[in-house]
N, C-alpha and C positions, 0 to 999 in steps of 0.2 A: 571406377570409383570404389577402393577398396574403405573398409571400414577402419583399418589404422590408420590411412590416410585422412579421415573423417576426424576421427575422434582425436587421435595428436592435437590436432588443431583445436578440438573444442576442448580440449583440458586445458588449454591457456585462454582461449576464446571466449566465445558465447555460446552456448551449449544450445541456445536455443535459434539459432542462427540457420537458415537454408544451405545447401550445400553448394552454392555456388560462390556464398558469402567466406565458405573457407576456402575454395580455392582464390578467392578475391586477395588472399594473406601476404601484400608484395614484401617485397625485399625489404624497401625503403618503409615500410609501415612496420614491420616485425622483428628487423635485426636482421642476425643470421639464422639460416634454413640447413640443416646438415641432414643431408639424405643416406637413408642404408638400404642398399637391396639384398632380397635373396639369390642366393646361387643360380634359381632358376630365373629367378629377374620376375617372378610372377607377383610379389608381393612386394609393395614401396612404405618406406616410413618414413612420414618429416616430423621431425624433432623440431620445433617453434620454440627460440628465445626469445620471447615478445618482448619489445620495449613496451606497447601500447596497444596490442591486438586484442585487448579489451575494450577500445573505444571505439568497437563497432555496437550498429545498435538497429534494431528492426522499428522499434517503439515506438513512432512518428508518425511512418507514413507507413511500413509493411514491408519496405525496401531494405535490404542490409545496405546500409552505409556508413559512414565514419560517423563517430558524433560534431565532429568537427563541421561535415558536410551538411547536416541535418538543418532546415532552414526551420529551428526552433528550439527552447529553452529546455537540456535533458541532464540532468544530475544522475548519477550513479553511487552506490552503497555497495562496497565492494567486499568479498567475505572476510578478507583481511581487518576491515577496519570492524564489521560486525563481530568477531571476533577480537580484535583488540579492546573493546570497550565493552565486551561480555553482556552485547544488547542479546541478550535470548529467546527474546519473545520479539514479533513483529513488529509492535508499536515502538519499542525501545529502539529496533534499527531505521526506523523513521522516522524517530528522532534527530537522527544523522545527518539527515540529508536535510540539501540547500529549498528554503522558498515554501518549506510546508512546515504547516502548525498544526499538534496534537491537543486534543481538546477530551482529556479524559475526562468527565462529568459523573460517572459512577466506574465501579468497581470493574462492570464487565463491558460495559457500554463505551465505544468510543466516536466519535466523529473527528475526521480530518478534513482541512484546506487548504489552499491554494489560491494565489493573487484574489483573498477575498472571498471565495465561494467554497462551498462545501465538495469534495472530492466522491464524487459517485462514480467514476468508472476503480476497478481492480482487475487485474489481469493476471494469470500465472501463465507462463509463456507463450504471452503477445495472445492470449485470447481469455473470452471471461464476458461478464453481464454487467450490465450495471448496479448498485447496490439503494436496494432501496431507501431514498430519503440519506444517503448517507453515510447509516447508521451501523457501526462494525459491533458485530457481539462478539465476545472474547478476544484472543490472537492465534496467532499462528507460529510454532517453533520455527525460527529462524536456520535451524540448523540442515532446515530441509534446503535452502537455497543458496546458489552462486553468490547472486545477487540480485539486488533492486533498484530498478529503473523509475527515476520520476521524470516523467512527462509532460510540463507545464502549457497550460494551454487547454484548446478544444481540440479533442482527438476520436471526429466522427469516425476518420476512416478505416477503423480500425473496433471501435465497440457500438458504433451506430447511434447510440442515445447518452445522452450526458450530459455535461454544462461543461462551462469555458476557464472552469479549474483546471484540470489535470486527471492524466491518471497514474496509477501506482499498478505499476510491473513486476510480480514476482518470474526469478528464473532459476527454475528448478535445477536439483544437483544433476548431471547424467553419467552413466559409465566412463572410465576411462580405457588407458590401452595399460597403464601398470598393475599389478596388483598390488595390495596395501591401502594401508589406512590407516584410523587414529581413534583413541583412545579418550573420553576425558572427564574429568570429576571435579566438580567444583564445591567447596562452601562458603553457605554466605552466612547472611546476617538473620536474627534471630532462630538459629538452626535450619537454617535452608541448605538443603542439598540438590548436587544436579548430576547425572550418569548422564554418558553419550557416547555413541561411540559410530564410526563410518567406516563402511570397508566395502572395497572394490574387488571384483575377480573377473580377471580375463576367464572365460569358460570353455573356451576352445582354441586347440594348438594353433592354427592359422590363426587367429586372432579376432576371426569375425564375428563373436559375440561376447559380449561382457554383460556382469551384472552387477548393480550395486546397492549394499545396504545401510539403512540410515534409522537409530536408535536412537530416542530421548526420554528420559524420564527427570523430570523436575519436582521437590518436593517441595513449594516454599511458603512460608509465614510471611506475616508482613507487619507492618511499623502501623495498621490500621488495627480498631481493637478486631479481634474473635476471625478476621479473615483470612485464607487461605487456600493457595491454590494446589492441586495435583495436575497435572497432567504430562501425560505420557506420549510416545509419538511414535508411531515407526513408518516408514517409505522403503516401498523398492523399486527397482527399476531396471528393466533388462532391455540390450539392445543388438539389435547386429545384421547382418548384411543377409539380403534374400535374393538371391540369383548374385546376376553380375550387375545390375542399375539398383535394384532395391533397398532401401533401410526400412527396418520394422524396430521401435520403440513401444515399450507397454511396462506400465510400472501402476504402485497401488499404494496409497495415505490412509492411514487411518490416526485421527489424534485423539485423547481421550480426556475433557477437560473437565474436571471437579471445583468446584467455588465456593467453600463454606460462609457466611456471614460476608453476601456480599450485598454490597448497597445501593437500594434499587432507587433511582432520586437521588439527590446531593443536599450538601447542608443548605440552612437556610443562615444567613448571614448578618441579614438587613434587621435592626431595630425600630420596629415603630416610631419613638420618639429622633430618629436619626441616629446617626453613628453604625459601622459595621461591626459587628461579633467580632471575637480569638477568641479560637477554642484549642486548644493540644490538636499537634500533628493527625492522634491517634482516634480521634474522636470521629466516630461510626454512626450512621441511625439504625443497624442493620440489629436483627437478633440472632443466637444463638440456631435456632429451631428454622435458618432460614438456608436455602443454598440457590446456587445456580449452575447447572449441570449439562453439557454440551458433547455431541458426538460428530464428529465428523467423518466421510468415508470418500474418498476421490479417486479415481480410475480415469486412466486414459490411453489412448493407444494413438501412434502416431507411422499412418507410412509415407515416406518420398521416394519416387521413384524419377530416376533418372531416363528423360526423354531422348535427351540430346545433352551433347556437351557442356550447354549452354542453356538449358532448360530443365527444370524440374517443375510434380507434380506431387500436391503435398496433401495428405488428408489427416484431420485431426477429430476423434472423436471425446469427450471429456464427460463424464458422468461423476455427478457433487451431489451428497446429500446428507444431511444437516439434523439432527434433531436439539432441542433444548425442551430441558424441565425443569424447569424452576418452582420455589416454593420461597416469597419475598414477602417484605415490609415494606409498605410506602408512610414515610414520616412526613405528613404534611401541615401547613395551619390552615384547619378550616374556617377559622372565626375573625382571622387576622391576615388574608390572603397576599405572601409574601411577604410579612413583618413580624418580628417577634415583638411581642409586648417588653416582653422580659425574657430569659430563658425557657419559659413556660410558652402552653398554647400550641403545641404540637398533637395532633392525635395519629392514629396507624391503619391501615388500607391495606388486609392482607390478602395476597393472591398464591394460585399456587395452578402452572397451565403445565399440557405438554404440545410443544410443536414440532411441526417436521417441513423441512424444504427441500425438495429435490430438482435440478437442475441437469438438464441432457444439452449437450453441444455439441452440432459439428459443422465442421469447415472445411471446405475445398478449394486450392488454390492455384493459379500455374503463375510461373515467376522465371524469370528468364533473362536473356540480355540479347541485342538484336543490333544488326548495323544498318543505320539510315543516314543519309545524304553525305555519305562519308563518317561517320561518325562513330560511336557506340551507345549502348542505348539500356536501359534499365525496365523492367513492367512486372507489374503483379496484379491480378484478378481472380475475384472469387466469389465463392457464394457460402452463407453462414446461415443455420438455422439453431436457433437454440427455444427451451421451452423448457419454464418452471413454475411449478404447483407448488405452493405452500398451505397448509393446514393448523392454524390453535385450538387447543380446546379447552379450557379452565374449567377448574371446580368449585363448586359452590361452596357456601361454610355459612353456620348460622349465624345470623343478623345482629346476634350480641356481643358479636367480636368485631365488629364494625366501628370504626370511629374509636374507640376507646385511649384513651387522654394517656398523653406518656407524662413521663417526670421532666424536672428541669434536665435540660440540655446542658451534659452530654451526661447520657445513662449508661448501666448497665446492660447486656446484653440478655438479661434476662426478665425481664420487666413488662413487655409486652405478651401474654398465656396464645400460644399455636392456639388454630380455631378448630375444630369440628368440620371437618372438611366432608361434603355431602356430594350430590351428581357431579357428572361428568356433560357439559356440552360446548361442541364447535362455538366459536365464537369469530373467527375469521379463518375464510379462507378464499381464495383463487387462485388466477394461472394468468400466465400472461407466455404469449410466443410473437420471438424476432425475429423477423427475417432481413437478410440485409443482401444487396447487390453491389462489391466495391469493385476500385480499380483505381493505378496508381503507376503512373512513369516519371522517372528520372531520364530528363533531354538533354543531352550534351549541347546547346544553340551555338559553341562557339568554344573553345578550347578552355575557357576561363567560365564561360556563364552557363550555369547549369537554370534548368526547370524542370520544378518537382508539381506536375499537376495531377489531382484526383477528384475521384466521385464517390460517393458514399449516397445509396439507396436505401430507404429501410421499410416495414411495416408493420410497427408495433399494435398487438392484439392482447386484448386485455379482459379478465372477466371475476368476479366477486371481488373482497374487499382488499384493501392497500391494508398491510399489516401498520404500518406507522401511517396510517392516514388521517382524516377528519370526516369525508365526504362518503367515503366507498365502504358499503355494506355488503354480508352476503349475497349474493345473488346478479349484483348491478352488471350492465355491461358498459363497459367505457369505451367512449369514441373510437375506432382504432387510429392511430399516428401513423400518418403516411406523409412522408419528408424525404428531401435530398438536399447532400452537404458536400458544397465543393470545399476542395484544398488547391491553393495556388501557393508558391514560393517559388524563389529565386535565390539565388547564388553565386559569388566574383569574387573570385580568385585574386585580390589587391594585388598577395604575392605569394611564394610556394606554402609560406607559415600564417597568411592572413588570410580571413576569407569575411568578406559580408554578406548579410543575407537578409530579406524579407519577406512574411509571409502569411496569408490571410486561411482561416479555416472557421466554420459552422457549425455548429451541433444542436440538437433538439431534446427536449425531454418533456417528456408526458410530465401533468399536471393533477393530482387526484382532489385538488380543489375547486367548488363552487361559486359561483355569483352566488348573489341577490338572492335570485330567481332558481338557485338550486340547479345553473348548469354549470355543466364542468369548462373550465378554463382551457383554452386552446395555447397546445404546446411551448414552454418558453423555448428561445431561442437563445444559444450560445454565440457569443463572436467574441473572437478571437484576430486580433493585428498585431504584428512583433517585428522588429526590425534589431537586427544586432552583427556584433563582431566577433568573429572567432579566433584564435592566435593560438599556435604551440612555438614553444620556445626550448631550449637548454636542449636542442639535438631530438626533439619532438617527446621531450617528455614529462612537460608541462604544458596543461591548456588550460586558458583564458577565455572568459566569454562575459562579454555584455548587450546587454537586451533590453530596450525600452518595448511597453508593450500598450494595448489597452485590451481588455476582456469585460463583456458587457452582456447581461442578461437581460431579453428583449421580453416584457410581458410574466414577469415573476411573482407569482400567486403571492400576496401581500397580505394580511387580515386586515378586516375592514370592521368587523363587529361583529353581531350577533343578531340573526334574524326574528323580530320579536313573535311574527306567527311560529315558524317552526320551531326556534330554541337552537337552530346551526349557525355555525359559524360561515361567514362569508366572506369572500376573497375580492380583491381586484388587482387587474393585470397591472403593475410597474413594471420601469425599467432601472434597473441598478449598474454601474459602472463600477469598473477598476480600473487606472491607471499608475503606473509603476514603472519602474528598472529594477534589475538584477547583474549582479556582477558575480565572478565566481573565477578561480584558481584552484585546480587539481591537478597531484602529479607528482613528480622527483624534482627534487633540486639540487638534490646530489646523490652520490652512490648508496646510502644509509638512510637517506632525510623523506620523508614522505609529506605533501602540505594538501589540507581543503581548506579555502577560505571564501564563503558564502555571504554575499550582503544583498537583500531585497527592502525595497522600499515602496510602499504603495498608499494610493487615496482611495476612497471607497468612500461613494457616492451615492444618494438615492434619487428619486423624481425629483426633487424639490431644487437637489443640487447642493443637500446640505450631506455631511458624515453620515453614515450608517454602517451599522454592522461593525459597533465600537469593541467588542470582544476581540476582534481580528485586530494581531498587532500592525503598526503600520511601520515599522523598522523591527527585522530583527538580522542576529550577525550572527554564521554558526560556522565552527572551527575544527580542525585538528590538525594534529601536527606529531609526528612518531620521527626520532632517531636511533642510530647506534652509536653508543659512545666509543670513541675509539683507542680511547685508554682498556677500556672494558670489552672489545666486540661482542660477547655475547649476552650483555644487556643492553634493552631498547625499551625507553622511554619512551611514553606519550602522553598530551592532552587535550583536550578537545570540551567543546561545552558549545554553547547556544545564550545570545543575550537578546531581549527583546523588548521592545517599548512597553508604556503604560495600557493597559486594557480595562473596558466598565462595562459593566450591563447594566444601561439607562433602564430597562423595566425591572429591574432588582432593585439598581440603586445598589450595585457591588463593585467594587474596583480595587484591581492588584498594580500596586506602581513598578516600572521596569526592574527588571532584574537578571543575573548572569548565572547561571546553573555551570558551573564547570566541573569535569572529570578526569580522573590519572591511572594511568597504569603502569607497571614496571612488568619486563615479559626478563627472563632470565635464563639461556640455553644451558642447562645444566650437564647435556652430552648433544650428541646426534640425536639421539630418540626420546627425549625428555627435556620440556621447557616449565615451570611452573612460572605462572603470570597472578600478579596483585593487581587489584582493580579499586580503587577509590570513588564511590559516584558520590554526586554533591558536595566536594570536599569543602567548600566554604560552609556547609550547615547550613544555606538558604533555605528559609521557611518562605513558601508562597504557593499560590492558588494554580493548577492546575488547569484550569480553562474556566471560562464564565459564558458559553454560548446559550448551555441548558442549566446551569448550577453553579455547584462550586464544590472541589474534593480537594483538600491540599495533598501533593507532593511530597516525597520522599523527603526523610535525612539524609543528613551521612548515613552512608553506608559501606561496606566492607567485605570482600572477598577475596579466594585463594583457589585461580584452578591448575590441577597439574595435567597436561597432555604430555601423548604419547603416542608415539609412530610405531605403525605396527608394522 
């Protein structure tokens, strides 16, 4: 198991793939394979023309298998097209992808979903925690990743706790076997600038280690008033072979994100007498004197060691931690709770905390392939412990800067006087550690019918308060969550290019909500059922999939009121459903043409059996499409956008009617080592709301940019 051999593979592959997944690379899946030896014969290189050796994928079940094979619904966001469409940041490139809705609500705050529910697992190479409530503060440079994997569905076996949304897969860049790299400088609009630049080095003669470096600094304004982000990025990552079976991977993130006037809350919309507000695109509640300021630092180290030909043994260790300081305005109506009178009746709620969340993971796994009853055979098991502490602590400010009455709506950024800010004390904190027990085989039962069965063991332990909670105070201890989540699916082979499949999965997730009586709610339960079709077409280099599914939250802490002895709030267990399809085309359709076309449609259900959860669109269609002209070859055109039904928040009493966000690029090879690319986003100028889960923040304009890269 030489390291060129390894890595060849994963420059076109999946970088985060096991290594039996790259020798899995057949003929008929890759193209052609052209081999070079050395003179002594001791060292082998394959050179991978992959047609489609990107459509392996671990993200499911923990197995490398085709996506085609995978008995469940998995889109991909490939660095090409994150690149093409100049998404930068993380949210922007999931906005890409098929079957998920961005639900920006303020400036730094975001939440995502999935067939209806909120998206609480994230992953960076196939491992990771779940996110509490949700809820994402800032993003993340894009430029750190291959690509991004969505995983539709309940996917215990693999993060243990979650709901029957999805998860979101980042996959990190890793060394190559070339040296080189790229260059790149972008401007945008209202004087935005972006440096970046990647670069690879083989580090030693035999070739068995390389290292790679990855730079960003963005400086951008924005079309909101007074707001603006900095942040900066750098990632390394060195890799290479130890003895004759061993790989050792260890690389280090640090990102550094600055937020001036960023808006903590969203507008308020709603008119007392009826009717919604329009205000300018541009229109803020935030002030001057306020930021939102975030550190991030990520380390991880990765070894595999090779057992057996056929067996490998993987350990991952990942160390996350987090801090934010913030210094905010909350623009609220205290007198008029969720209606404006008129543009008046807003007052401000200033806070200003610092926090810190640190997170330790590791994982142990053996994965393998075996022959039984004549057959061949697939497995992976392992054991995962992770554990994270998080700490707030806010400071005080004199009681006369409380409440204090803004102007009409939409003001100045200078309007609201900073307060007098006094002590310092904790105001949340705890820890919670997961332990989980899985395991997962793919059965060959028959030449054509595969079975993909697993187990997912877990023991969530829990102690002080849920940062975005209601219930959980300093000190509490929470139930611990002890559960198991099978995975069943199935698999048939129609024909070489068709495959059907169906498949049932589980998942749990702690509850920081109370009854009545002030106990905590016992675990919702995720389920997950999906049955679909897989197809590649045009010499396998288009693939098609459709999937009817349902996904259903068993026991979904609900608000119920207000308990009038104690003044909390109180829950009761519902059940909420989604049922839906999804269709979806990815791939070539010709030598130059590149197509995604993405259509989900879904109902969403609550106890009663009527609509819920009216924010969540129930059609949306999201697209691209890139050529080369061939009068021109070295300009390539593309477009892509996202359309999506009417959405309302019946407790607002807000709603944005359907609409089509489309976007363009022009990319133009100027030589070998020099392309400059235009990028068009919103080019119809659509004005519309952002999301309405928790608020309301409008969306971008048109907008405008020019970046020039460069091959180094």
């Amino acid at each position: 198991m030489t390291r060129k051999l390894m890595l060849s593979a994963c420059a076109l592959a999946v970088c985060s793939l096991a290594a039996q997944a790259q020798a899995q690379a057949r003929t008929e899946d890759t193209g052609t394979q052209a081999t070079e030896a050395t003179e002594a014969g001791t060292a082998e290189r394959i050179v991978v023309t992959a047609k489609r050796a990107h459509r392996v994928s671990k993200g499911a079940t923990g197995l490398p298998m085709e996506i085609k094979d995978t008995p469940q619904s998995i889109s991909t966001i490939e660095r090409q097209d994150i690149e093409d469409f100049g998404a930068t940041g993380s949210n922007a490139a999931l906005q890409l992808g098929t079957g998920i809705n961005i639900e920006q609500y303020e400036t730094n705050r975001v939440g995502f979903n999935a067939r209806g529910f909120d998206i609480q697992l994230t992953q960076i190479d196939g491992v990771g925690m779940s996110n509490d409530w949700g809820v994402v503060v800032g993003q993340q440079d894009s430029y750190l990743f291959e690509r991004i994997e969505l995983i539709r569905g309940a996917n215990g076996l693999l993060t243990g706790v979650g709901n029957a949304s999805g998860t979101i897969n980042y996959v990190r860049k890793r060394p190559t076997n070339e040296d080189g790299g790229e260059a790149n400088v972008t401007w945008g609009p209202q004087g935005s600038n972006r440096l970046a630049l990647d670069y690879n080095k083989v580090l030693t003669e035999d070739g068995s280690w390389a290292g790679r470096l990855i730079v960003a600094r963005e400086d951008k304004d924005s079309y909101l008033r007074g707001l603006r982000d900095l942040r900066s990025t750098v990632y390394g990552v060195v890799d290479g072979q130890i003895g004759e079976h061993g790989m050792l991977t260890f690389g280090f993130s640090h990102q550094r994100s600055n937020q001036d006037s960023p808006m903590w809350g969203s507008l308020t919309l709603n008119y007392a007498g009826g009717g919604q507000a329009e205000f300018d695109r541009s229109s803020s509640t935030s002030q001057d004197w306020t930021y939102w300021n975030t550190r991030s630092n990520n380390a991880f180290v990765e070894y595999r060691h090779e057992l057996a030909p056929d067996w490998e043994l993987k350990a991952t260790f990942n160390h996350r931690e987090t801090t934010e300081d913030t210094q905010l305005l909350y623009a609220y109506l205290k007198d008029y709770p969720g209606l404006l009178p008129d543009n008046t009746g807003l007052v401000g709620w200033p806070y200003k905390s610092h926090g810190t969340t640190t997170n330790n993971l590791f994982d142990l796994n053996l994965s393998g392939e075996f022959d039984a009853f004549g057959r061949r055979h697939s497995l992976i098991a392992g054991l995962s412990r992770s554990r994270q502490t998080s700490d707030v602590a806010a400071r005080g400010f004199d009681a006369s800067y409380q409440d204090l009455p803004l102007p009409a709506f939409p003001y100045r950024g200078d309007v609201y006087p900073e307060p007098e800010w006094t002590g310092v004390a904790s105001t949340t904190s705890g820890e919670q550690t997961l332990t989980r027990l899985y395991a997962a085989s793919r059965l060959a039962l028959t030449d054509r019918l595969k079975a993909i069965v697993g187990v997912n063991a877990i023991k969530l332990q829990r102690e002080g308060a849920s940062r975005y909670g209601n219930a959980g105070t300093n000190g509490v201890s929470y139930p611990d969550t002890k559960e198991t989540s099978p995975y069943v699916g199935f698999t048939y082979d129609i024909t070489p290019a068709v495959l059907g499949y169906v498949s049932y999965s589980t998942i749990f997730q702690n509850q920081d909500q109370s009854d009545y009586d002030n106990v905590y709610l016992d675990p919702m339960k995720g389920v997950n059922t999906e049955a679909g079709v897989k197809a590649e077409w045009l010499d396998r280099k288009l693939l098609t999939t459709f999937a009817v599914f349902t996904a259903e939250q068993k026991g979904l802490a609900t608000y119920a009121g207000i308990n009038p002895d104690t003044g909390n709030y109180w829950y009761t267990p519902e059940d909420v459903k989604s049922r839906g399809f999804e269709a979806e085309a990815t791939g070539r359709i010709g030598a130059d043409s590149r197509i995604t076309l993405g259509f989900t449609r879904l109902k969403l259900t609550g106890p009663d059996g009527h609509d819920t959860s009216l924010w969540v669109p129930r059609t949306t269609v999201n697209f691209r499409f890139d050529t080369r002209l061939a009068a021109l070859p070295r300009l390539r055109l593309g477009v892509g956008g996202r359309w999506q039904s009417d959405v309302s928040n019946a407790a607002q009493t807000m709603e944005q009617g359907a609409y089509l966000l489309a976007n363009a690029f022009a990319a133009y090879e100027w030589n070998e080592r020099t392309t400059l690319r235009l990028n068009v986003d919103n080019v119809t100028d659509k004005k519309y709301i952002g999301g309405l889960s928790n608020g309301a923040i409008y969306g971008a304009p048109r907008q405008v940019s020019l970046t020039l890269n460069y091959k180094l």
